[in-house]
PADREN-567275 format. One record per residue: x, y, z of N, C-alpha, C, O in turn; residue in one letter. Coordinates in steps of 0.2 Angstrom, whole numbers, plus 2048, in hexadecimal, padded with zeros to 3 digits. Atoms other than C-alpha are relative to their C-alpha. Layout:
<recs>
XYZXYZXYZXYZA;...
</recs>
This chain:
<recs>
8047FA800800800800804806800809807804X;7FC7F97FF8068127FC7FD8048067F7805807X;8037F97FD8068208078038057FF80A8057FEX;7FD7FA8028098308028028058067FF80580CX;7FC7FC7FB81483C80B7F98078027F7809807X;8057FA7FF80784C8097FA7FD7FE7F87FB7F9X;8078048027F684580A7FB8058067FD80980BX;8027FC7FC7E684C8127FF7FC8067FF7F6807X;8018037F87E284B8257FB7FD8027F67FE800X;8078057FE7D883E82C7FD8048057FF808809X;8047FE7FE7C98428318007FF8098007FA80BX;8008027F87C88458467FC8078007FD80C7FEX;8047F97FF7BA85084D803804802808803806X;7FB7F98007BE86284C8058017FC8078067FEX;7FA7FF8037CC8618407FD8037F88028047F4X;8027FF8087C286582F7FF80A8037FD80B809X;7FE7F97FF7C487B82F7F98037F97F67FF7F5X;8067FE8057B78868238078027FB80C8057FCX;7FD8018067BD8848127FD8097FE7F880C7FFX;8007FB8027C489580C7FE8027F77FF8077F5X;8037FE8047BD8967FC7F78017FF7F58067FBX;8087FE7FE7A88948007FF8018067FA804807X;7FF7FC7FA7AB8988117FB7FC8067F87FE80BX;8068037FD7A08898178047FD8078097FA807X;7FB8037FC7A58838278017F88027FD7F47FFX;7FC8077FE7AE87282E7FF7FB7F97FC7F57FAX;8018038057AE86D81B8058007FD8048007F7X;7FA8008077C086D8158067FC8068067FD80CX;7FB8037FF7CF8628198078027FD8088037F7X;7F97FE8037E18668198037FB8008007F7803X;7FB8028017EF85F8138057FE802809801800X;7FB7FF7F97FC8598208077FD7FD8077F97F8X;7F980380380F85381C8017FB8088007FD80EX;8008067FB811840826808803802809803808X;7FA8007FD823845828800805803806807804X;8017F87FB81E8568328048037FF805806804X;7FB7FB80482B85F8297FB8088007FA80D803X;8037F880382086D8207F67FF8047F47FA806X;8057FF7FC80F8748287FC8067FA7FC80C7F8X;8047FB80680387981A7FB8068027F8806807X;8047F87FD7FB88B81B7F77FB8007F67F67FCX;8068048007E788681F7FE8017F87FD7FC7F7X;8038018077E288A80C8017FA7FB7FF7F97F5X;7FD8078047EB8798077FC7FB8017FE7F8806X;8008057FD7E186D8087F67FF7FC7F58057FBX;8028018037CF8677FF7F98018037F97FD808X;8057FD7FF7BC86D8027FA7F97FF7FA7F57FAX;8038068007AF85F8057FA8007FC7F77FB7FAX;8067FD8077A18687FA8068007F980B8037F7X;7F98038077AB85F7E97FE8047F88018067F3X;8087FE8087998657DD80380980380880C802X;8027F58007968787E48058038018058097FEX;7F97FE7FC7A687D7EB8087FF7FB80B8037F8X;7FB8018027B38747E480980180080C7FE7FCX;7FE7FF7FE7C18797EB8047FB8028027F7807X;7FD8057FF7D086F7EB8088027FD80B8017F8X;7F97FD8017E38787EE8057FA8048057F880AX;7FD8077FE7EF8687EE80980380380B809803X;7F98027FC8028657F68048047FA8078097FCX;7FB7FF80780A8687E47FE8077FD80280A7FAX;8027FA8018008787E280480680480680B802X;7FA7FA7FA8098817F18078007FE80A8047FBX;7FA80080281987A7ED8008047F980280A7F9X;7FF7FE80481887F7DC80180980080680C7FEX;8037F97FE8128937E2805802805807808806X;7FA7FF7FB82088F7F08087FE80180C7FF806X;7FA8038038308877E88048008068097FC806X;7F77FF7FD83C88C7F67FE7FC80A8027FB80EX;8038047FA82F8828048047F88008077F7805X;7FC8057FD8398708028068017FF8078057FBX;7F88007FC84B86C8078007FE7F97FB7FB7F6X;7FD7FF80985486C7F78017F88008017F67FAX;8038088038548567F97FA7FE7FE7F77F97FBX;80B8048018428577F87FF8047FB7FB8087FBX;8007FD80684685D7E77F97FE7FD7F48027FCX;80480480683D8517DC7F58018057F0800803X;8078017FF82E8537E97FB8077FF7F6807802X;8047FB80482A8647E07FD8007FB7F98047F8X;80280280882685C7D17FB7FA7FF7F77F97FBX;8058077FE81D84B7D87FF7FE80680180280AX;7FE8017F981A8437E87FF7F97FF7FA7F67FCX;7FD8087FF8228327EB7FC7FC8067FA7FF80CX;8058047FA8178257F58067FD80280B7FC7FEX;7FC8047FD82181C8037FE7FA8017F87FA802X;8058047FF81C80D8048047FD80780A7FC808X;8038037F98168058167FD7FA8017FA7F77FCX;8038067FF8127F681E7FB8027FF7FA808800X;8068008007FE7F281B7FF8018088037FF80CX;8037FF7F97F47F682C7FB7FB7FD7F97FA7F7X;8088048017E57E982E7FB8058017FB809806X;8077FC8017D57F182B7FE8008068017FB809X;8048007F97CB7F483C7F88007FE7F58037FAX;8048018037BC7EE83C7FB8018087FE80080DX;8027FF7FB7AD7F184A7FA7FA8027F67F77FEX;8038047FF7A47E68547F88008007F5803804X;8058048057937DD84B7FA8028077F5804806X;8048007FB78B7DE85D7FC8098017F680B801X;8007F780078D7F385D7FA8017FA7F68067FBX;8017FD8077857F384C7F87FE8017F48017FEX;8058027FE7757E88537FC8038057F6804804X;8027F97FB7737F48627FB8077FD7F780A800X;8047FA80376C8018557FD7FF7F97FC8037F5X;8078018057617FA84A7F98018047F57FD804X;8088027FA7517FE8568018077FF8058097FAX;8037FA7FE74B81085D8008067F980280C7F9X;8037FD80474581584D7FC8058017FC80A7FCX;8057FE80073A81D85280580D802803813803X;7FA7F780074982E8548047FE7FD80A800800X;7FC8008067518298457FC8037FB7F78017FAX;8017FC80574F8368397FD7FE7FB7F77FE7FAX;80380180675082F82A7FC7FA7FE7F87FA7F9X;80780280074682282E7F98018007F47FF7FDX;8067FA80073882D8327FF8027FA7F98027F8X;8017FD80673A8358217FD7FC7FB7F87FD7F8X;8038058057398268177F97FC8017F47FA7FDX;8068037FE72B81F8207F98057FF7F38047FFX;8057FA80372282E81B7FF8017F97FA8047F6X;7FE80080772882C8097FB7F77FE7F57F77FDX;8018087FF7268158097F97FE8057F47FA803X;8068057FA71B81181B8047FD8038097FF801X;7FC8037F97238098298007FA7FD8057FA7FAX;7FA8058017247F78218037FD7FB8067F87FAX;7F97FF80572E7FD81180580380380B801802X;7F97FD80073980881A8057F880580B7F7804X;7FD8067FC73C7F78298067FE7FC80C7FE7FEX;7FB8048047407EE8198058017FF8097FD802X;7FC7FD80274C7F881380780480480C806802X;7FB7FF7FA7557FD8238027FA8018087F9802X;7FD8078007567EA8258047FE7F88097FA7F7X;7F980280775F7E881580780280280C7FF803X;7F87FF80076D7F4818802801807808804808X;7FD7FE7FC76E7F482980280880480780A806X;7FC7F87FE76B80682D7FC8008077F77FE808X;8028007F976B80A83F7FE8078017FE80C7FDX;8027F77FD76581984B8078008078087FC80CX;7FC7FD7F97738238587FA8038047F5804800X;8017FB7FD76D82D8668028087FF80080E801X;7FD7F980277883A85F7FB8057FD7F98057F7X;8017FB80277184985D7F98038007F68087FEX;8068008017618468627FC7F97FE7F67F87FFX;80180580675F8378578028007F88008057F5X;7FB7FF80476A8358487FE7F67FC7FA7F27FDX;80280580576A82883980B7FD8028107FF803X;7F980480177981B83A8017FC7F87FD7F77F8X;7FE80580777F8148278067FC80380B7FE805X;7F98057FF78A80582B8037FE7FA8007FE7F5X;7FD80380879680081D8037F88038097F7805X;7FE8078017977EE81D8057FD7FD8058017F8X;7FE8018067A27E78137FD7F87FC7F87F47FEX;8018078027A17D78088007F98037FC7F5803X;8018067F97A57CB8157FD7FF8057FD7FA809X;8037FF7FA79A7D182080580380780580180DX;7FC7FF7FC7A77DA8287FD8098017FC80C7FDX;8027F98007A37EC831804805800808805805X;7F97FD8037AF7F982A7FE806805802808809X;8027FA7FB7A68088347F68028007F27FE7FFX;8087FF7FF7948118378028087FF80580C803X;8017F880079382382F7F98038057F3802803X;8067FC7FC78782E83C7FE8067FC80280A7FAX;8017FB80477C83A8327F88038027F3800802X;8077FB7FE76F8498387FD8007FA8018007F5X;8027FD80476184B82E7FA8058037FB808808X;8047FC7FF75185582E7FA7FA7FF7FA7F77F9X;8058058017428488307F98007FA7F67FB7F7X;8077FF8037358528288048007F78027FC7F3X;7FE7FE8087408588168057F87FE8077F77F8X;7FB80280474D8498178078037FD80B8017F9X;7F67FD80175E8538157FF8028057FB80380AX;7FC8017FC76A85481C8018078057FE80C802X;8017F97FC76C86282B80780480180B805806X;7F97FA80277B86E826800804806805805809X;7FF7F67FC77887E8327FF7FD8077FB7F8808X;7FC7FD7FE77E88183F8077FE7FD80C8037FCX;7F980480378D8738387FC7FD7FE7F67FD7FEX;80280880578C86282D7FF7FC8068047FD80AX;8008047FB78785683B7FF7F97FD7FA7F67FCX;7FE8048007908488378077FC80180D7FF800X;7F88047FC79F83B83F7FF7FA7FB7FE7F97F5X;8008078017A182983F8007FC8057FE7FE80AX;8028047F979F81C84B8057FF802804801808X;7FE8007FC7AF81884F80480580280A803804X;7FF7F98007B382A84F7FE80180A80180280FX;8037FF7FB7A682D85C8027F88068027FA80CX;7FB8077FC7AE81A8658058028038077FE807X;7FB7FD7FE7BC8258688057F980080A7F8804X;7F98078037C581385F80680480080580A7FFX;7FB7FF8017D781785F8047FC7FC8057F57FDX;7FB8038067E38148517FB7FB7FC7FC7F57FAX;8078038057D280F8488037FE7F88058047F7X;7FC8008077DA80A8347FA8007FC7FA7FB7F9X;8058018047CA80C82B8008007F78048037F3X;7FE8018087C98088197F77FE7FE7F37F97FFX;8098018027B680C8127FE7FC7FC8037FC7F8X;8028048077AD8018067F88038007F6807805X;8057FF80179D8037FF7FA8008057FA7FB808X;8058037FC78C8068097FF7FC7FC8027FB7F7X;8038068027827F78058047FA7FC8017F57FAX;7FD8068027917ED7FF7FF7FA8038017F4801X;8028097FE78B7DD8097FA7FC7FC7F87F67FCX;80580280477E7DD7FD8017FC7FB7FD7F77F9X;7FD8038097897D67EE8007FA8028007F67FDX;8018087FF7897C67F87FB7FC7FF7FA7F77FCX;8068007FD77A7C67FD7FB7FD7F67F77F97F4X;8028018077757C77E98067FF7FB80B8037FAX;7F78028067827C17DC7FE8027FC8018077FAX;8027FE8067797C37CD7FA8057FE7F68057FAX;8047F98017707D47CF8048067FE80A807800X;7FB7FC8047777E17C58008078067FB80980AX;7FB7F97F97807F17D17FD8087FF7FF80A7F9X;8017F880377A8047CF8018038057FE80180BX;7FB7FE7FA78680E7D97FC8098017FC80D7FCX;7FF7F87FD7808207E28048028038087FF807X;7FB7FE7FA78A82C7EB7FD7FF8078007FC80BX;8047FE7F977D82E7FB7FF7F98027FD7F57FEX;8058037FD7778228087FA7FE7FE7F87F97FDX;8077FE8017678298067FE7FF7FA7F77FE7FAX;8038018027648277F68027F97FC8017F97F6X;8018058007688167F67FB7FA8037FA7F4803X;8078057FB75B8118017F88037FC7F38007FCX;8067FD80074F81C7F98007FD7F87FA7FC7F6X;8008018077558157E67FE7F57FF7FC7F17FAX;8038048017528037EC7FA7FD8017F77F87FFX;8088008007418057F17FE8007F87FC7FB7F6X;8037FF80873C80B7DD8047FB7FC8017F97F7X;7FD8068037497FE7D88057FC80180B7FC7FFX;7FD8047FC74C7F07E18047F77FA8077F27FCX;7FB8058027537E47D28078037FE80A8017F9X;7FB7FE7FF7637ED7D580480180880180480CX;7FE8007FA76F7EA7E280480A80280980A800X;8017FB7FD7707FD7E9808803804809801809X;7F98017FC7828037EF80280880080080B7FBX;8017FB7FF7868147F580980180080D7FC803X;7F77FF7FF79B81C7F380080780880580880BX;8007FB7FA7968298028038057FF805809804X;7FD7F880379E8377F78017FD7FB8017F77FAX;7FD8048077A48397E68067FE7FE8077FD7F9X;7F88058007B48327E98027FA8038077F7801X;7FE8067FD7B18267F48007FB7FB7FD7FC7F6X;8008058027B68147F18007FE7F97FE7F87F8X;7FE8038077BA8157DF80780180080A8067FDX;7F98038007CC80E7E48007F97FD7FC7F57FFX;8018068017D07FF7DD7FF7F98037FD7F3800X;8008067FB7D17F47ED7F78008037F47FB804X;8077FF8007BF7FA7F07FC7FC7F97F87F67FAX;8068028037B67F77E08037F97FD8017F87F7X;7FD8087FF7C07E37DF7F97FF8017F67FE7FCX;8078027FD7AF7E07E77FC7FF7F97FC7F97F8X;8038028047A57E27D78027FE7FB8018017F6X;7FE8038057AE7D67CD7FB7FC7FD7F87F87FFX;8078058047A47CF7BE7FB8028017F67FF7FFX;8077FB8007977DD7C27FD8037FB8018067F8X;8037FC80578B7E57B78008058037FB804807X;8027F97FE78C7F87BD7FC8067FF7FE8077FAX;8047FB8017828057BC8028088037FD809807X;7FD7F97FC78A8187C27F98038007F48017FDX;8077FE7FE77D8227C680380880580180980BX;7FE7FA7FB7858357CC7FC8058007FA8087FBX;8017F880377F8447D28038037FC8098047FBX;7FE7FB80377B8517C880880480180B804807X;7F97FC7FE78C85B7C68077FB80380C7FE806X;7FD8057FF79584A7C88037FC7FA8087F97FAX;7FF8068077958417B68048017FF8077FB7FEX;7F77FF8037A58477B18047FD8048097FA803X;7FA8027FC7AE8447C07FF7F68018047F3801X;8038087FE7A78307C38007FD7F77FF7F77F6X;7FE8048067AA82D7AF8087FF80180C7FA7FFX;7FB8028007BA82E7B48027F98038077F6803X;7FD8067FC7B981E7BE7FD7F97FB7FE7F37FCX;7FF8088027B38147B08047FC8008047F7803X;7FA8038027C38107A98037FA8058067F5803X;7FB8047FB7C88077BB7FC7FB8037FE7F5805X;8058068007B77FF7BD8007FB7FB8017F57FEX;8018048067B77F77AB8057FB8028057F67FFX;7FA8078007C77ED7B07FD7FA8057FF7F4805X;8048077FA7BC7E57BE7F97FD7FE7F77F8801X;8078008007AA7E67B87FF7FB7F98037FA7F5X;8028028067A27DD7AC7FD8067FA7FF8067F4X;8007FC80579B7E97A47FD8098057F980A809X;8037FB7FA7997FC7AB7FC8047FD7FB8037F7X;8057FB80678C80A7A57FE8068057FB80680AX;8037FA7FB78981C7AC7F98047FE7F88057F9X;8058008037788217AC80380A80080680D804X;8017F98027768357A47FB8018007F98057FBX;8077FA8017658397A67FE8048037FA807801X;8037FA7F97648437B68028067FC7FF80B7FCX;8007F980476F84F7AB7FD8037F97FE8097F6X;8027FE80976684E7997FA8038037F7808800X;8087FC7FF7558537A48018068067FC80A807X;7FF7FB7FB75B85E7B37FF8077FC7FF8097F6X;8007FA80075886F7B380880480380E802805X;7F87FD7FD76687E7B87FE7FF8088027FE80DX;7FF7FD7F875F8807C88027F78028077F5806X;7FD8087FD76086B7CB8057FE7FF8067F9802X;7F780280177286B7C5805803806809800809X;7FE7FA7FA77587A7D17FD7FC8087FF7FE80EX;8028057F776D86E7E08047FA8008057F7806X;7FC8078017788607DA7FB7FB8037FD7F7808X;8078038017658567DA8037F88008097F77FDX;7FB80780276B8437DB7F97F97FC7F57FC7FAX;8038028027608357D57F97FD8067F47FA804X;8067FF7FB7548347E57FD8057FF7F68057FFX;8037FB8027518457E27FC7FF7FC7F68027FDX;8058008057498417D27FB7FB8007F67FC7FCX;8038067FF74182F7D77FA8028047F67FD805X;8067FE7F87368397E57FB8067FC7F58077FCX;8077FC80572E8467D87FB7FD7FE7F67FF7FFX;8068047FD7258377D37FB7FE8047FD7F9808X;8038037FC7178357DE7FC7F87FF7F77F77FBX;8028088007148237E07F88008037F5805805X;8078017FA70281B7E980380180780180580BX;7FF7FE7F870B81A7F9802805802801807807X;7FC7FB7FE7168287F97F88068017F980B804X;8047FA8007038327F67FC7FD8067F9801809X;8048037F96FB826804803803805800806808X;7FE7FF7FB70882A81080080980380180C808X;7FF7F97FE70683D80E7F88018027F6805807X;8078007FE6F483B8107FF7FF8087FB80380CX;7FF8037FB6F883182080380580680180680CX;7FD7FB7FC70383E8267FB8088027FA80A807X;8067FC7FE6F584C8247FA8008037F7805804X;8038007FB6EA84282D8007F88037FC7F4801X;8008057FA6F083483B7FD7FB7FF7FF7F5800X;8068057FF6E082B83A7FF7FC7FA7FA7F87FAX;8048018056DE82582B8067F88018037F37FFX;7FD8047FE6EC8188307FF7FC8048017F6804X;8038037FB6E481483E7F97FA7FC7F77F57FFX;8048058046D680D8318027FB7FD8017F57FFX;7FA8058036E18068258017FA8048007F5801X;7FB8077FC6E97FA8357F67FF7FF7F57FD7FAX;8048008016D67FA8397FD7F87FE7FD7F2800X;8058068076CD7EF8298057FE7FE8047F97FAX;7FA8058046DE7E98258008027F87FE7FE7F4X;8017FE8056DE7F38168087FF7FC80C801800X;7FD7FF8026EA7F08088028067F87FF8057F2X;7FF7FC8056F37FE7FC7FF7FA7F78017F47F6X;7FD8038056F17F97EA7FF8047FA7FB8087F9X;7FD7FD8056F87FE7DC7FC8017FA7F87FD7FCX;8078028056EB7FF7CC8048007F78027FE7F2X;7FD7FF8086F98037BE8027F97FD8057F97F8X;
</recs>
């Protein structure tokens, strides 16, 4: 495994700074030199808004702007940067027990609330029972995505605020989200992320793969279409490294990026195609988007929720008045579909 000398800082609460270019806060990561030589000014270093923002002043950028910052040995490291290579660390992985603890008290998990307002309580069950999405007390009540990996091995648990009633995410006052064994206060944790729902690929071998950036709208993409195993990268950079996408070997793919992402995620055909059976990016969010839904960076949930389905118009009914649910359980009434 390479490690590179100038890389960005791992993530530890409090250490992410407001990103000098959109001015948003605890949304940018610097830069750090492993050999504690050089101390990069805070502007070095890359903004976590990738779509809107974009901002991204690298190692080689300062040097270039600052030629007389490394020791005249560290010549050639003005021009490249040399990976040292390190022994591998064993992955750390969390215990299966922690992970069963927090599949229950729904009932103050956000985004369960949400969906269930979207689906009904025994779509959204399903659907949390597949990927294993738990609830924290954090925050209130907070949404836990576990990333599983293909072994059934538990690589971490992203914690994420939302808003119950809209479903996104809760920005202001800050971004309110960690990690579990962040918040475990694990020490010398080695994390190494894979895909949400990659436990799934076992679980289905011959189901074709359709890759989103978000959690969320892979729970929300497997509801309207469940003959696809459903996989989330949790940014648009995650886990399109090699040792990551090994997993969908002999896979049919399907990329699927937000708006304001297709260009950067065609980049990763090239590295898919070596592993996949066959890959394919869909473009239609961008052939029908609007400016303004390019400018929201709109992702494929977004658009799958403008249709109003029967349940999704039953649950809003439901919501505006209480009772009628109460009937429903009642007469034992079932939804059905007439299309």
């Amino acid at each position: 495994m390479a490690e590179y000398r100038f890389t960005l800082q791992k993530y530890k609460r409090g250490n992410k700074l407001t990103c000098p270019n959109c001015g948003k806060k605890q949304s940018f990561v610097k830069y750090i030199d492993l050999e504690n030589e050089i101390n990069f000014p805070d502007y070095v270093g890359r903004c976590d808004h990738e779509v809107s923002c974009q901002y991204h002043y690298k190692p080689s950028d300062y040097f270039n702007e600052n030629p007389d910052v490394l020791p005249q040995k560290d010549f050639e490291l003005k021009r490249t940067i040399t990976p040292k290579q390190l022994a591998p660390k064993p992955i750390s992985y969390i215990d299966k027990g922690i992970v069963g603890r927090t599949l229950s008290n729904y009932n103050i998990n956000p985004m369960f609330k949400y969906l269930t307002g979207l689906f009904g309580n025994e779509e959204t069950i399903r659907i949390f029972d597949i990927y294993k999405v738990g609830t924290a007390k954090k925050w209130g009540g907070s949404t836990v995505y576990w990333q599983i990996d293909y072994n059934s091995n538990v690589r971490t648990g992203k914690i994420m605020l939302y808003d119950s009633e809209t479903g996104h995410r809760i920005k202001e006052p800050r971004s309110y989200v960690t990690w579990v064994h962040t918040d475990l206060h694990y020490e010398e944790y080695n994390l190494k992320q894979c895909f949400f729902g990659e436990h799934l690929l076992s679980a289905y071998p011959n189901k074709s793969v359709a890759i989103v950036e978000s959690e969320k709208s892979a729970l929300i993409a497997t509801h309207f279409m469940p003959d696809f195993v459903w996989l989330a990268t949790g940014g648009m950079h995650g886990c399109f490294k090699e040792e990551s996408v090994s997993v969908l070997k002999n896979r049919t793919v399907i990329l699927c990026p937000d708006l304001g992402a297709t260009e950067t995620w065609k980049g990763k055909i090239k590295l898919l195609s070596s592993i996949c059976s066959r890959v394919v990016i869909s473009e239609k969010l961008e052939q029908c988007a609007t400016d303004e839904q390019r400018k929201s960076g709109l992702d494929i949930a977004d658009f799958l929720l403008m249709n109003n389905t029967p349940m999704i118009i039953l649950q809003k009914m439901i919501k505006r008045n209480p009772n009628l649910q109460k009937l429903i359980d009642c007469l034992d009434l079932e939804l059905v579909d007439s299309t």
